[in-house]
C-alpha positions in Angstrom: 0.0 0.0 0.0 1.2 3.8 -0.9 1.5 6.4 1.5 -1.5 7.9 -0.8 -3.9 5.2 -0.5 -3.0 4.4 3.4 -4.3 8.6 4.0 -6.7 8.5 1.5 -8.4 5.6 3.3 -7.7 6.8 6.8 -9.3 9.9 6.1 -12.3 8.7 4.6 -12.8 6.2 7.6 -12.9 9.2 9.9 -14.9 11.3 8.2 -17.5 8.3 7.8 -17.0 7.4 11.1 -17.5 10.6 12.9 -20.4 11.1 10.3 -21.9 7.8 11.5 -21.2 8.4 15.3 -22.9 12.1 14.9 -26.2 10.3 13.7 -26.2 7.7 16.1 -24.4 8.4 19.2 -24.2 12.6 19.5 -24.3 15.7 17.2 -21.0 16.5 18.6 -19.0 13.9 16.3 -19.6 16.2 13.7 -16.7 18.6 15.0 -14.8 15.5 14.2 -15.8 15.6 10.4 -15.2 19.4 10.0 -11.8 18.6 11.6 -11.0 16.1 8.9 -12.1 18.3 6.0 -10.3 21.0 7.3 -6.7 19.0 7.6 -7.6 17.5 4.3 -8.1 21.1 2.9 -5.0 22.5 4.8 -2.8 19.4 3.5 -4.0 20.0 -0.2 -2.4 23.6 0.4 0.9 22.9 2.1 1.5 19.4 1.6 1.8 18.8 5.1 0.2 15.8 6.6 0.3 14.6 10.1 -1.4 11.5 9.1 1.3 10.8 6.3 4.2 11.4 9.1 2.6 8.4 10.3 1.9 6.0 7.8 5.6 6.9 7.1 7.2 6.2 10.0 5.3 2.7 9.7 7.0 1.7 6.6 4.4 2.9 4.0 6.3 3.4 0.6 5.7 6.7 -1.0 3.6 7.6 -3.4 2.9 10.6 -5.8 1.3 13.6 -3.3 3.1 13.0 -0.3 6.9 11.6 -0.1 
């Protein structure tokens, strides 16, 4: 798996997640969601990714967006 896909999928698991637990569990989760769309909008910018430092530092290999 490439650092793209592992961020790409992390990132859409919490904002489904925190979409999901704002319907069913408290309206509050949605702060989550903005959060996410926010770092996704902020990384699109900058091209820094906390999320990718991650995946990184686990042994993801790189892929085209973030290196």
């Amino acid at each position: 798996m490439t650092l793209d896909t592992a961020v790409m999928r992390f990132a859409g698991s919490v904002v489904l997640g925190s979409a999901l637990a704002a319907h069913f569990i408290h309206p509050a989760w949605i702060y989550l969601t903005m959060f996410a769309g926010a770092n996704m909008i902020q990384a699109s910018f900058t091209g820094f990714c906390p999320a990718a430092m991650v995946f990184k530092a686990l042994g993801a290999r790189p892929g085209c967006t973030f290196e």
